[in-house]
N, C-alpha and C positions, 0 to 999 in steps of 0.2 A: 402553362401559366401558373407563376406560384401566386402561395398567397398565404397568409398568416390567419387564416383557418384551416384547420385540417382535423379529419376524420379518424380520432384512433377506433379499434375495436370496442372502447369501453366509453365513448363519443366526441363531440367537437372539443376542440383547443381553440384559443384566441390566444398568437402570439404577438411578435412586435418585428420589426423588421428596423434595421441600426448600422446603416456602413455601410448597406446592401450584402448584411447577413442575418437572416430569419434566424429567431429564438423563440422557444419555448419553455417556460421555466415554471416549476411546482407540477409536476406533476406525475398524479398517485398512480406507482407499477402493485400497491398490493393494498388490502384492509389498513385500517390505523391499527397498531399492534396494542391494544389498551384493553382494559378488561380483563374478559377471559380468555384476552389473543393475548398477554403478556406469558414471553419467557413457552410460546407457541412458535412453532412454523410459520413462514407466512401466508396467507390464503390473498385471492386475486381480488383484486378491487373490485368496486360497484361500479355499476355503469351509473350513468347522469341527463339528463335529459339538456334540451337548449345547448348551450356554447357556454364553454367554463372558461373562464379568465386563468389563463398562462404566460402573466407580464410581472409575477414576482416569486420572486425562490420561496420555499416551503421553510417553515422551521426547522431547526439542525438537530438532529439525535441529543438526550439528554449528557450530558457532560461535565465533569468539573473545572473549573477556572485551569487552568496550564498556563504560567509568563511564557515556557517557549514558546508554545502553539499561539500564541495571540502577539509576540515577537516575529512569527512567522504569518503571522494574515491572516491567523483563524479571529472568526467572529460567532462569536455565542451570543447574543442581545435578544436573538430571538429563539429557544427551545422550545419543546414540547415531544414529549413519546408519540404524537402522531408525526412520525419522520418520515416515513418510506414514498419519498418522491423523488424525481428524476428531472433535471434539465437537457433541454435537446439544442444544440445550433446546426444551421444547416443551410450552405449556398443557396437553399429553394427547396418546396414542397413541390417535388414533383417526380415524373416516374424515370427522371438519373439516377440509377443503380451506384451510387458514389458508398466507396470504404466507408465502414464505421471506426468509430476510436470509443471503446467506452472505457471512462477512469474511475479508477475504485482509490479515491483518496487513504493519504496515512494518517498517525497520531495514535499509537501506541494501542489501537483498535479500544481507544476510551475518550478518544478524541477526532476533530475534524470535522468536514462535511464535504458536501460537493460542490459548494455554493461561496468558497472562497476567493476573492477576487483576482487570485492566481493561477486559478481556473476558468478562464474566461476562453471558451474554444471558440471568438469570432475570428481571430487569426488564423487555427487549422482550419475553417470553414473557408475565409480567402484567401488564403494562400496554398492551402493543400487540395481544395474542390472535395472535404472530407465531413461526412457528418458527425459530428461530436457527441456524446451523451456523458454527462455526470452523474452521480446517483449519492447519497447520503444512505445509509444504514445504520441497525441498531447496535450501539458501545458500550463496551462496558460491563455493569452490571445488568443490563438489561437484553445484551446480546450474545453474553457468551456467561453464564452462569449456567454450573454441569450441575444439574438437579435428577439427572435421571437415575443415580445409583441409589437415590435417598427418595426422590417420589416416586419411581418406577415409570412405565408406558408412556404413560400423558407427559412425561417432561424430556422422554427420551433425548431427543431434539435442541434441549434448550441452552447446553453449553454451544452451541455450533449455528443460534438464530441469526446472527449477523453475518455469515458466510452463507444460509440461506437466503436472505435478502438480497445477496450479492446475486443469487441462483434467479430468483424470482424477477431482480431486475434484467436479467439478461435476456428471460425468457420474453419478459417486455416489449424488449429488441426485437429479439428473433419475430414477434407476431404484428408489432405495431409501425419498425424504423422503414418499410417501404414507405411509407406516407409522407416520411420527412424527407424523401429523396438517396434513403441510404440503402444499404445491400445486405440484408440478411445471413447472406452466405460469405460475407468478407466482412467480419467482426474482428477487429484487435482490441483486447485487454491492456490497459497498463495502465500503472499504479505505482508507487513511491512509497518506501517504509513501510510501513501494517496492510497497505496497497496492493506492494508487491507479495506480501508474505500472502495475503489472501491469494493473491494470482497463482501462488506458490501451488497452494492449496486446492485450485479448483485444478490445477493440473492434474491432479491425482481424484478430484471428487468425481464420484460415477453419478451425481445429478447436472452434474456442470459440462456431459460426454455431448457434443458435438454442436456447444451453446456459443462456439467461439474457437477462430484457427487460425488467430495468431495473440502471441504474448508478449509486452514488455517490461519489465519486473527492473525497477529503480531503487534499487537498497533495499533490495528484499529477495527470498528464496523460498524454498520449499521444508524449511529448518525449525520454523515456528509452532509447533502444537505441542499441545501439553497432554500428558497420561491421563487416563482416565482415577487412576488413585490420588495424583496430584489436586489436577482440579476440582475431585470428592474434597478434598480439603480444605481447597480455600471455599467453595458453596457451604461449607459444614460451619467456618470459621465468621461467613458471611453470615447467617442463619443466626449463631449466636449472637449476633452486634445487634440484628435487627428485632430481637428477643421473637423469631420465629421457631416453635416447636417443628422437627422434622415428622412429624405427624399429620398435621396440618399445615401443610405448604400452600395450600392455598390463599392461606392468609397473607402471601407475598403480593396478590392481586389486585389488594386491598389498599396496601400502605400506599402511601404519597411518592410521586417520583424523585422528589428531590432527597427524600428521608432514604432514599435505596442510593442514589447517585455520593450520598454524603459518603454512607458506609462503604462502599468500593474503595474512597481514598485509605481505609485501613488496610489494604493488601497493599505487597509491593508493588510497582510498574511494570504490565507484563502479564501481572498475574491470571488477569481476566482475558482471554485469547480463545482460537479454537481447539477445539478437543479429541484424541479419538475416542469417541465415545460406541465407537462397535456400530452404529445407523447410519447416520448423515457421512457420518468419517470412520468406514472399516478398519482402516489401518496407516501406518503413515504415509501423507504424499510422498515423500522420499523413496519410501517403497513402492508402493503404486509407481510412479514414475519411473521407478529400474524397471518395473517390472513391463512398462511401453503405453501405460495411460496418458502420455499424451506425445504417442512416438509422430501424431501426423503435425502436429503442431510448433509452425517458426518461432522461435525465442528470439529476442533481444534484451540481455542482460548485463548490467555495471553494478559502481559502486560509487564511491567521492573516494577521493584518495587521502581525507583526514577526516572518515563520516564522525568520529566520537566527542569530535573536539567541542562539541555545540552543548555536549552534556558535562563535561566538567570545568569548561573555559570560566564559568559563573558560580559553580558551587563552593560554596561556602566551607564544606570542608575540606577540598583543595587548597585555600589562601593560606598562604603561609603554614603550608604545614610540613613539622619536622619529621626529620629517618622515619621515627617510630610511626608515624602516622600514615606516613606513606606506606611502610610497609605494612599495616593494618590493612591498606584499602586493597592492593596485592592478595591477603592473605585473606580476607571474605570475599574476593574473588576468584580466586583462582587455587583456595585452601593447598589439598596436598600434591597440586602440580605446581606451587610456587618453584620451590627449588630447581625443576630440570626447566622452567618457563626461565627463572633467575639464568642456572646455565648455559640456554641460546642464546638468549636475548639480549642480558644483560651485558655482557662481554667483560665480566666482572668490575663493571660499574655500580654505584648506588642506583636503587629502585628509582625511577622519578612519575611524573605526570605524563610525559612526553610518553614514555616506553607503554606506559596504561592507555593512554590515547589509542594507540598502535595497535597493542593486541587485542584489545575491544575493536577496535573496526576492521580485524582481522577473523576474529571467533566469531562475532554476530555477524559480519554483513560481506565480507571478502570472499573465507572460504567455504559459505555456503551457498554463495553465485557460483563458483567454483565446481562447486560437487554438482548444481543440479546441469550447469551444461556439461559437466561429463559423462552425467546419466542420460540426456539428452543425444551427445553426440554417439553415443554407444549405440541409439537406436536408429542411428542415420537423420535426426531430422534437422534440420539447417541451425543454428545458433551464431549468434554474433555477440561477442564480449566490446566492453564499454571501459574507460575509466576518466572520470570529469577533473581535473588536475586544476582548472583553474582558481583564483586563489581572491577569495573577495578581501580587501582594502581594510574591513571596517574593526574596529576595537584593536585600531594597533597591529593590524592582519593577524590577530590570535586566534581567529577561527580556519583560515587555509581554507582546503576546499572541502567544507564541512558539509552535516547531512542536510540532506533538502536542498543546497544549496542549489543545484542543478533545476530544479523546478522553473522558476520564472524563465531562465533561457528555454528549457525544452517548449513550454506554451507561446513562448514569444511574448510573455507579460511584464516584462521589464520597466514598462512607463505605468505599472499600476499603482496606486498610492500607498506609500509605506515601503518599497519593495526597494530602492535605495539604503534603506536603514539599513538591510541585509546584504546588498551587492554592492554598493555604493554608487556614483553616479558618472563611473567610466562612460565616455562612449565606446573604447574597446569592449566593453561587455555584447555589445551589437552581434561582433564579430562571430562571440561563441554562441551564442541562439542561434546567428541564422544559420550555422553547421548542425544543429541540434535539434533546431525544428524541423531544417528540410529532409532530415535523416530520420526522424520520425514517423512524416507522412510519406516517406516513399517505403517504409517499410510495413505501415499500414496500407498502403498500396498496392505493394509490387511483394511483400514477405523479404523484404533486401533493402537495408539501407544506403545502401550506397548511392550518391548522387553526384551533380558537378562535382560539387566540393570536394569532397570524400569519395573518390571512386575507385580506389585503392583499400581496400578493408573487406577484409577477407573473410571468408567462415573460419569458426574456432574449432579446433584440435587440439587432440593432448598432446600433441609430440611441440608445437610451434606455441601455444595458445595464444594465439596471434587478437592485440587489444587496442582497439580504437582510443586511445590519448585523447580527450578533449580541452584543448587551451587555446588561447588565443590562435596559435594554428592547429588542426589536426595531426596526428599522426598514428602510427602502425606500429607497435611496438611488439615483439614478440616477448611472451611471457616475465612481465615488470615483476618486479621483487620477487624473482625467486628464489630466492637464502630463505627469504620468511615464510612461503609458501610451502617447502621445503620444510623447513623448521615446525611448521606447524603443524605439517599433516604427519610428522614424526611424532608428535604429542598427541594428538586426536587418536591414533593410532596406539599409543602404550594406556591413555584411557580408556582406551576398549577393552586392551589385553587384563584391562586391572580389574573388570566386572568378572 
């Protein structure tokens, strides 16, 4: 018999029950990280006495204002550095052994939370008989600032706190999800953008070793960390802004969160991420992961087939900008591989927008889904490649099938308020959720997405790399753009040879 109280290890919950799917929402997987827990690992929460109210989401990790991220459904109205809570949905509190799905939202790991209304798992809950959990973690400057080359021991940890959080809320899982009716032993990860790049990440973490066995990695890979001399830099760069003596780092403890959250926006995008800092993160997941750290674990991995377009369709120094301008933006990107990038690519055309679009959602996000199931498949463990082609309507169809886009379909949140703005109000859009969602939960399921719909999709290989097509119909496409795949890893490759 369920019921919308339930006994975690650390005590009662009071949830709500809506559709006839039990939720439980706000609640604490570790300490508030405040004090002299900031820019700290996380430690386990308190227990509580009596029955705590579980009928409202917790405040969202501190963050700066973002128009994409709030174009996209994020909501910041309510922050505070006491973030590290978790929401649960779940067919019933009771002893059904049902898959878990936990999501580690994106937003540039300085942005997001878990509690975005396009995460709403009552659908995987009814429709998949699956338990769902969200989690918010710490962004930013507050979660991934590398202090430990400059405070030593005590901060070892602190570029890489918000991929422990991710650790700590898993652990969560593993001790607490029998109680919502979930299965401890059939966890899948997935996550979208800084999402995936985290999932990227715990693939290769030796804290995160047998916390979860299976992955879904949404515009993201195992490509994302920064050097530990890099990220000495921007901490060293931060430090100055915030007229912190590296002496006294403790007096980071100190300052107001919003005065730390301000100074972050002085680095570029990106900047603040995880680290290898030699502890938490030995060496890179890419490596780790040839090397068979996470050869027992199923992948499912894509991309959007125009993920960049959502970052320069509105920039201002895109509009109307001449040769020389373009070629400027070329040329701090891609400095002294412009020229052999000019002769693939270009086909001795002018530079444009269109071709920038392309090879950004090819370097960041294409072929590093690429490489990690090739190091995947190297170690025999199943993977299944993705590509979301469907093409939203809205600004003139200048975005195609841009990044995030895929989101509301894969949750089946489509009818959530605002989520039109971005998809527009097809009811073909139906179509591709419900190929997206079912293929989801059966691969939280069963480790195989293949379902009615889709039951032709195959596991990936290097010789076919055989790609699930997601549009209005599905389809199986054996290795899509290969010239540019080709092309590129001809360039990755002569950037090697040039170190």
């Amino acid at each position: 018999m369920s019921s919308t109280i339930v006994e975690s290890i650390y005590g009662k919950l009071q949830g709500e029950k809506i559709d006839g799917v039990f939720a439980w929402k706000g609640i604490p997987y570790a300490k508030p990280p405040v004090g002299a827990l900031r820019f700290r690992a996380p430690e386990l929460p308190n227990s509580w006495e009596g029955v705590r109210d579980a009928t409202s989401f917790s405040p969202v990790a501190p963050q700066p204002q973002s128009e994409i991220m709030e174009f996209l459904g994020n909501e910041t109205l309510n922050m505070d550095e006491d973030c590290l809570y978790l929401n649960v949905w779940s067919p019933g509190a009771d002893d059904k052994k049902r898959p878990v799905m936990v999501w580690i939202h994106g937003g540039a790991f300085i942005s997001g939370s878990g509690s975005s209304h396009w995460y709403d798992g009552a659908s995987f809950a009814a429709q998949g008989d699956v338990v769902v959990v969200t989690i918010n973690y710490r962004l930013g400057i507050l979660g991934f600032l590398h202090l430990g080359e400059i405070g030593g021991e005590e901060y070892a940890n602190s570029g890489n706190c918000g991929i422990l959080d991710q650790v700590a809320a898993l652990h969560w899982v593993r001790e607490n999800i029998s109680a919502f009716g979930g299965d401890p032993n059939n966890v899948t990860v997935f996550g979208e953008s800084a999402g995936a790049m985290s999932i990227g990440i715990l693939l290769g973490f030796p804290f995160a070793q047998g916390l979860f066995h299976k992955a879904i990695l949404q515009s993201g890979a195992a490509a994302n960390v920064h050097p530990s001399g890099k990220a000495t830099k921007i901490a060293s760069k931060l430090l100055a802004a915030l007229d912190v003596d590296p002496t006294n780092i403790s007096k980071l403890e100190e300052l107001p969160v919003d005065q730390l959250v301000q100074a972050s926006t002085l680095v570029p995008m990106m900047s603040l991420g995880p680290v290898i800092d030699g502890v938490s993160i030995p060496k890179a997941p890419e490596e780790a992961i040839s090397a068979g750290s996470a050869k027992d674990v199923s992948i499912l991995i894509g991309t959007n087939k125009d993920e960049y377009r959502i970052f320069t369709a509105f920039d201002p120094e895109w509009k109307n900008a001449d040769e020389s301008k373009v070629t400027s933006h070329f040329e701090k990107t891609f400095g002294p591989l412009l020229p052999i990038i000019s002769r693939q690519f270009s086909d001795g055309k002018p530079l444009n927008q269109e071709l920038f679009n392309k090879l950004l959602t090819i370097s960041i996000f294409t072929s590093p889904a690429q490489r990690l199931a090739e190091l995947q498949v190297n170690h025999g463990a199943p993977v299944w490649m993705y590509r979301f082609d469907w093409e939203t309507p809205v600004f003139g169809g200048a975005l195609k099938a841009t990044h995030a886009l895929e989101i509301p379909f894969v949750w089946n949140t489509l009818n959530k308020p605002k989520t039109e703005n971005f998809t527009g109000a097809s009811p073909e859009r139906q179509l591709v959720a419900n190929q997206m969602h079912s293929a989801w939960i059966s691969f939280a399921r069963n480790g195989n997405p293949n379902t009615e719909q889709n039951s032709e999709w195959p596991k990936y290989d290097v010789e076919k790399r055989q790609t699930m097509i997601f549009n209005l119909e599905g389809a199986v496409v054996n290795d899509p753009n290969s010239e540019d795949r080709i092309k590129w890893r001809e360039i990755t490759m002569l950037l090697k040879s040039s170190y």
